[in-house]
Structure formats: structure tokens, C-alpha cells
N, C-alpha and C positions, 0 to 999 in steps of 0.2 A: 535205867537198869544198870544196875553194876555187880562185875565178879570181880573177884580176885585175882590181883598178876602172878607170875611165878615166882616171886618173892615174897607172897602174900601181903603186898598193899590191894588196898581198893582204887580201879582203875574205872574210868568209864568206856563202855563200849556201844554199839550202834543202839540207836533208840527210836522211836519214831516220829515223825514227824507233827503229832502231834500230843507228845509227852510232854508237859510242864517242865520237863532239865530244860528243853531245846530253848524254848521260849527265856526261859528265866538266865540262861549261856547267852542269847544274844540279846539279851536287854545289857547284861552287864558286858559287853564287848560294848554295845552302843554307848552307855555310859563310861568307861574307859575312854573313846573315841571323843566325846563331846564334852568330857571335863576339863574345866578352865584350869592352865597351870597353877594362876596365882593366887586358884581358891584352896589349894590343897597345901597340907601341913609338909614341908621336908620331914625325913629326907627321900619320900615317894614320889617319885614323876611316874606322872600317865602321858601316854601318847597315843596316836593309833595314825590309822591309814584306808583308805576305801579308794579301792577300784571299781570301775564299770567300764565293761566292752562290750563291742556290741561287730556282729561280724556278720559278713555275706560269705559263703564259701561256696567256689565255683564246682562244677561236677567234674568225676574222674572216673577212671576206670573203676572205680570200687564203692564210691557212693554218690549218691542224687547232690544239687544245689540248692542251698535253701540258706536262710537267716540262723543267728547263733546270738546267745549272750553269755557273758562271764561276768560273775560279781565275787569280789576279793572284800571281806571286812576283816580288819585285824585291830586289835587292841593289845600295847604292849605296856608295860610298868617296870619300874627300876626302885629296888630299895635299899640303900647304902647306911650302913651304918660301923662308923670306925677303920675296921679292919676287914667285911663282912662286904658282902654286894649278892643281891637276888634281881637276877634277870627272867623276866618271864612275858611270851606272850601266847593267845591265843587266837584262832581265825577261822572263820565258816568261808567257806568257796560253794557257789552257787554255777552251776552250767546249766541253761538252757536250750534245748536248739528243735529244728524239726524233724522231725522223723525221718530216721534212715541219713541225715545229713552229719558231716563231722564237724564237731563244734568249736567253740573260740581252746579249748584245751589241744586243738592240732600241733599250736607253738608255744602256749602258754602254759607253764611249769604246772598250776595247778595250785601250788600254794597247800592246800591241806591234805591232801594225796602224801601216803607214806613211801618212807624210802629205806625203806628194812628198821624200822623203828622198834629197838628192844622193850621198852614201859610200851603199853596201851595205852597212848594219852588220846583218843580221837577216833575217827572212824566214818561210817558213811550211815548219814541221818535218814536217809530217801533217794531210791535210786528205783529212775524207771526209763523207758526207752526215750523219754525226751527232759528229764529231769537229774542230774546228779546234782544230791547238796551233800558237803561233808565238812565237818569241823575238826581242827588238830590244835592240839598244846606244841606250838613252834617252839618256843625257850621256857624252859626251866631249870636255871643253873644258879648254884649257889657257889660264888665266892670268896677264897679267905688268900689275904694278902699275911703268907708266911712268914717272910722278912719282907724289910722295902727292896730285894732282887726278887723274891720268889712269890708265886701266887699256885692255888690248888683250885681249878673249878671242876665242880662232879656236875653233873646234868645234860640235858638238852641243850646245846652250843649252838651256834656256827663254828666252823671250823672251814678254812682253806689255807695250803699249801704250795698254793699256785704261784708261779711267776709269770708266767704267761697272760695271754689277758683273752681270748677266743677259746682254743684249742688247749686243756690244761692236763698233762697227761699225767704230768705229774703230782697230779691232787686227788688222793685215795681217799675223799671224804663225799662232797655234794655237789656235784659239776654241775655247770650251767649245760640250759641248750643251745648251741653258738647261733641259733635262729630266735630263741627266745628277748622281743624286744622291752620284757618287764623284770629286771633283775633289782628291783632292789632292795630285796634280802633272800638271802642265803639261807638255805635250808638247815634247819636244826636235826643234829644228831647226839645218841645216847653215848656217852663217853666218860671218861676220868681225863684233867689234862694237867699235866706240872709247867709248869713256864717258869725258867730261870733266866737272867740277864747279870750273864757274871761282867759284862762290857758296856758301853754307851754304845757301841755297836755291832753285838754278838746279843744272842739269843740260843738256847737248847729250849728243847720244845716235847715231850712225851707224851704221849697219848695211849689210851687202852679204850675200845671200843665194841660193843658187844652190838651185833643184829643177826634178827630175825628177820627173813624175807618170805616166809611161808612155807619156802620149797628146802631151807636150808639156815642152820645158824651159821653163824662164823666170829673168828677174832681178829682186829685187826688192834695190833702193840706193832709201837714204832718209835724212835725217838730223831728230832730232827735236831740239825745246827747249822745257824745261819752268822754270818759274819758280812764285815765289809773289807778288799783287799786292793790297795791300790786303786781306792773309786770304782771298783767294780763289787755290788753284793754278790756273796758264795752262798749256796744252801745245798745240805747233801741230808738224805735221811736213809735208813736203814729200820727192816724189821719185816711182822708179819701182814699181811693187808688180807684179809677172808680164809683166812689159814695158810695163805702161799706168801711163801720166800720172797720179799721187795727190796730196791733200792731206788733213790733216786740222785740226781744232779741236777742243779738251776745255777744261771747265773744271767746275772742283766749288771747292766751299765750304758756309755754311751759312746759314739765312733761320729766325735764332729756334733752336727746337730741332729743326730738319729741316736733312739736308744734302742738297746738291742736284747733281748730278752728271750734267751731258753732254757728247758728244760727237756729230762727224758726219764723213763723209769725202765727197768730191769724188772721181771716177773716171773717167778715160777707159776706153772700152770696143768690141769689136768690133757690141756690142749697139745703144748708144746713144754721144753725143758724150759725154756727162757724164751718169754714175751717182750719184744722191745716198743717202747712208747714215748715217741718224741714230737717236739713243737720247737719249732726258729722264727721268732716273728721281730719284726722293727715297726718304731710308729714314731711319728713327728709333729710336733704343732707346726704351722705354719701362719704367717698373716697375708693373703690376700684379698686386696680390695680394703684394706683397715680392719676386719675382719678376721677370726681364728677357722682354720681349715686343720681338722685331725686325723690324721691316716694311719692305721693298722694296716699292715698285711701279715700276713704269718700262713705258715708251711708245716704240716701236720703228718706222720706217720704213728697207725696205730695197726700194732699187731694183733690185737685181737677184733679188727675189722677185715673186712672182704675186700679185696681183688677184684673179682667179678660177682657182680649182686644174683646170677644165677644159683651160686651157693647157699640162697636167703637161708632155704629150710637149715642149711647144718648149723649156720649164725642163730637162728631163734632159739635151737635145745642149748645153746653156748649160759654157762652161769653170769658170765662178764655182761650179757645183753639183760639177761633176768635180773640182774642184782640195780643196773641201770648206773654201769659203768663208762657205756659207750655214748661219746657225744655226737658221734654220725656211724651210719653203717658203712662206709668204703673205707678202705685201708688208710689211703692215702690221699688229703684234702688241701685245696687252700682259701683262703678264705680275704678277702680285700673289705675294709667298713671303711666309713668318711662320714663328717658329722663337719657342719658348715655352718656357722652366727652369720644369718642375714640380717638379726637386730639383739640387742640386748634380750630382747622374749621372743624369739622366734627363730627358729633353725633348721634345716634338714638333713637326712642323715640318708647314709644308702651302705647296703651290705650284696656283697657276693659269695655263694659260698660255691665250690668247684668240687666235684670230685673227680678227681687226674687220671684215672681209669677208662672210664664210662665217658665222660668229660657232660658230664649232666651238672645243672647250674641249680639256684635258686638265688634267684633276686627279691630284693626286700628294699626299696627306694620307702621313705618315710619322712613326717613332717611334723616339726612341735611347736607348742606356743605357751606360754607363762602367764595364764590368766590371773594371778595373784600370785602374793609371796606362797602361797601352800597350795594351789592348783594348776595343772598344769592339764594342757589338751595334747592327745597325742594322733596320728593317723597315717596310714601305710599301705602296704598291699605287698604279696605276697605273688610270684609269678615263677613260671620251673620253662628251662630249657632242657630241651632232651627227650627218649624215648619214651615215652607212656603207657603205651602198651602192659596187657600182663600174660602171661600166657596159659593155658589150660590149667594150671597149678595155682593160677595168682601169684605168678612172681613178674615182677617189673622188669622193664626191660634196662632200667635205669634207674641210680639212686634215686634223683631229685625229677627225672621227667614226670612222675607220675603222680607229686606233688600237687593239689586243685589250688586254683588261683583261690586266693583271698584280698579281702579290701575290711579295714578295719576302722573303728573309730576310739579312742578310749578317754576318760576324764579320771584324774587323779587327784586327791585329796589329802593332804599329811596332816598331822593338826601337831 
């Protein structure tokens, strides 16, 4: 089934599950995925990627325990020609889980779940109480190298801002969730972007950005400038982010063998005059035992989180939580990862995430393995210190107490 966007293209929207688009969309996602590079003509590269999860999620105050699965297919293509670059990919996300349980989507982005997406590229194919399938056009951006300084991409991007590596406060595009353990790619959004590189190590950077979230449009026009001063990178940006007055500051470098990396942004807001949003984090390789040990810690203040999680209801009517701005609900967070080479293919990793208020935890200890050059095994668990309770409203007594234990399995695939 297809209507017309508000630009009058033809866009595809939800269809059913069993309509011949759905079927003939992931045959050729599967063929994207399973085509050999060096049968294809340059200058087209296919690639793809497939996830599968598979989870137990323990009970809570809010729902029963029961088994969960998550399946990620994406297929992506790149075609260069000259001056000229088309990036594009496409991906179905599969949830399944049992009834009344909460599924492997608890910590996992989601993948084809919109994120105020101005074009209608996607949507939700079949959705029932134990079933969510939905497919998204993740990139479609086309390329033209202006000068050899300058490039113009319109389309479905990634785009991040961030200097930070957790906690990114200052990145008004597609934040991560600092608990989500599958990042690896970044969510596409609809934008125009100019990149100029007047230095070997300077960069201005402009963006214009149109979304729709359902409850609300907005514009977010910004132009950023990053440089390098004395071994330390500088980045400052200025403009509009959802129609409100922004700015921001980053700077990273290194003190010894630690490097040190913040950032902060400035917000007008229909909340407050001015919204402050900062992150200070340092991380270090280390080698003990022959062995690489990588340590993040980083210190988060966000003003348009909570103080006290009894405030939930006034945080949910908040635009900053609708629009899926906030990477935790408490004001103020800290967060400790460690990721450890016990062999060449094999490692583990552990996260702590704090909220300084409440003082409610959520640990995330976790284990990987490198079954070939393109597969990897992944597996963790998921556990919350703190209040759990809710109280006659459904509000928690604590961010992270009321968090259900999980135990996960995953297998990943790149081709």
C-alpha cells in the first residue's frame, strides 16, 4: 500500500503481513546480505548484517517472566561514482516475546523503530501482543563532493556530535542508550548537511533538520566548528535544536596517560529559561596480565532529567522524554564500563550505571567471543540494585530498582 508524503513523493507505509511488498522487501534485504562482493560490478558495494537475540526476562513490579527474541536483518549498499556517493540501507526488526512479558527491546534500540523521521520510509508490518515486526529505510543520502574541502549530503544520515563516549549531552541528533549493549550503527536521520574542512585540522560542519514525532514538528539548524589547540580538540556549536535556542562546548585531549573528554550544552526550553547538559568522563587502556583492560568512567548532569523519580508523571508530558532526547531519567548519573582481552577472541566487559540521587544501580557484567572473522557471540545479564517497589500510581521507588533481571544470548553476523 502506498500514499503520498507531504512533498508528494510516494512513500511506503504499514502493510500487512502478508502482502507480496513484505515478502519481495526481505527477499531483497536477504540478497543484499548474501551477495558475494567480488561477483558484483564496482562501483556498488553490498553489505549487510543479522542479529539474533534471544532473552529470559526476570519479573517486576509491572510484568510477569517469561522468554523474549529479537531479530535485526539489515542490508546496506554504497554507490560512488566521481564526485557523487549514495549511501543507503534498509532493515526489518522482528520482537518476539510471551504474553504480558517485556521483550529483548527492554535495552535494545530497536533498530527500525522511528525517531521523529520526517519522509515515511518504514513502519510497522504486524503488531500484536506477542509479535512486533517493522521495517525502516535507515540511509538514504546522496553525496556530492563540492570542492575537494567541501561536501553537500541531503538524506537519511547518521549524524553525531558527540565527544563523549556514554553520557552524550551534547549530541542533538540520535543518542545511544548508555545500557544498550548493540551499537553498531547509529540511527539515520532526515537532514541537509554542509561539511567544509578549510584546515588539516578544523572542520565547520551545518546541518538543517526537519522531524516529525506525531505529537509535534520541529527544526533543528545548527552550525558546528571543531578544531585542534595545543593537542587538545575544541568543538563549539550554536543554533536551533526543536525550535529552541542551543549551544554547546566539547573538548577532549589527554593529562598523562588518561584522556579526558567533555562536553555540555545550553537550552532554551518551554520548561525552564535555560537547560544545562553536561558529561566529564576519562578512560585509559591499560595492559594487565599481557592483556588490554579499558576503563570509562564518566559523570553526567542533565537538566531536563529528575531529582527525584517521584516526579515521573511531570517527566512523561516533558517534549525532551517524547521526542527521545533523554538517555536516563535521573538528573544526575554516573556510569563506570571495563571491557578486558582474556584472548585474542574472547573478552568481557561490565558496566555500571549509578543514579546519584536515589543511588539505584544497574549492572550489566557481560561476555564475547569471535567465532570467525564476521561472527561473533555475545552474552550478559542484566541486574538492578535499589528500591523496586511502585506505588499506587505506578511510580518507582527508584530509577534503576525496578529494572527485571535479564540474561541474554546474542550471535552476530557482518558479511
Amino acid at each position: 500500500m502506498i500514499r503520498r508524503g507531504r512533498h508528494g513523493g510516494a512513500f511506503p507505509v504499514t502493510v500487512r503481513s502478508s502482502s507480496p511488498t513484505v515478502w519481495a522487501a526481505l527477499a531483497a534485504c536477504a540478497v543484499i546480505c548474501a551477495a558475494p562482493r567480488q561477483g558484483l560490478a564496482q562501483p556498488v558495494d553490498f553489505t549487510g548484517y543479522v542479529l539474533g537475540l534471544g532473552t529470559y526476562v526476570g519479573e517486576s513490579s509491572v510484568a510477569v517472566s517469561g522468554a523474549s527474541a529479537f531479530q535485526r536483518l539489515r542490508g546496506m549498499a554504497t554507490w560512488r561514482r566521481d564526485r557523487f556517493h549514495v549511501d543507503a540501507a534498509y532493515e526489518h526488526t522482528l520482537n518476539l516475546r510471551e504474553s504480558g512479558v517485556q521483550g529483548a527491546q527492554l535495552f535494545t534500540a530497536g533498530g527500525a523503530s522511528s525517531n521523529g523521521d520526517w519522509l515515511d520510509l518504514g513502519g510497522t508490518i504486524e503488531e500484536r501482543e506477542s509479535v512486533v515486526w517493522r521495517h525502516r529505510v535507515d540511509r538514504l543520502a546522496m553525496s556530492i563532493e563540492l570542492t575537494d574541502n567541501a561536501e553537500l549530503i541531503v538524506g537519511r544520515q547518521p549524524i553525531s556530535w558527540a565527544t563523549t563516549l556514554v553520557f552524550t549531552p551534547a549530541d542533538p541528533f540520535s543518542p545511544f542508550d548508555p545500557s544498550d549493549p548493540f551499537r553498531e550503527y547509529r540511527q539515520g536521520v532526515d537532514a541537509a548537511r554542509l561539511r567544509v574542512y578549510p584546515g588539516a585540522v578544523s572542520e565547520i560542519d551545518f546541518v538543517v533538520r526537519r522531524s516529525d514525532f506525531g505529537f509535534q514538528e520541529t527544526t533543528t539548524a545548527a552550525v558546528r566548528g571543531s578544531t585542534s589547540v595545543g593537542g587538545w580538540d575544541v568543538a563549539a556549536w550554536a543554533g536551533l535544536v526543536h525550535d529552541e535556542g542551543a549551544g554547546a562546548l566539547a573538548v577532549s585531549g589527554s593529562v598523562g596517560s588518561w584522556a579526558i573528554r567533555a562536553e555540555g550544552s545550553l537550552r532554551e526550553s518551554e520548561e525552564a529559561d535555560a537547560t544545562v547538559r553536561a558529561t566529564l568522563g576519562v578512560d585509559r587502556r591499560f595492559t594487565l596480565d599481557g592483556r588490554d583492560l579499558y576503563l570509562v568512567m564518566e559523570i553526567s548532569h542533565d537538566g531536563f532529567g529528575l531529582d527525584d523519580v517521584s516526579d515521573l508523571a511531570q517527566l512523561a508530558g516533558s517534549d525532551a522524554l517524547r521526542r527521545g532526547e533523554l538517555q536516563s531519567l535521573g538528573s544526575d548519573q554516573a556510569v563506570l564500563q571495563a571491557s578486558y582481552q582474556l584472548h585474542p577472541l574472547a573478552g568481557v566487559s561490565g558496566l555500571v550505571l549509578v543514579n546519584l540521587h536515589d543511588g539505584s544501580a544497574l549492572l550489566a557484567p557481560g561476555a564475547s567471543y569471535s567465532a570467525s572473522p564476521n561472527t561473533s557471540i555475545q552474552g550478559g545479564a542484566y541486574l538492578s540494585v535499589g528500591d523496586g517497589d511502585v506505588d499506587a500510581f505506578g511510580v518507582p521507588g527508584s530509577e534503576y530498582g525496578g529494572v527485571p533481571g535479564v540474561v541474554y544470548v546474542s550471535v552476530s553476523w557482518f558479511l
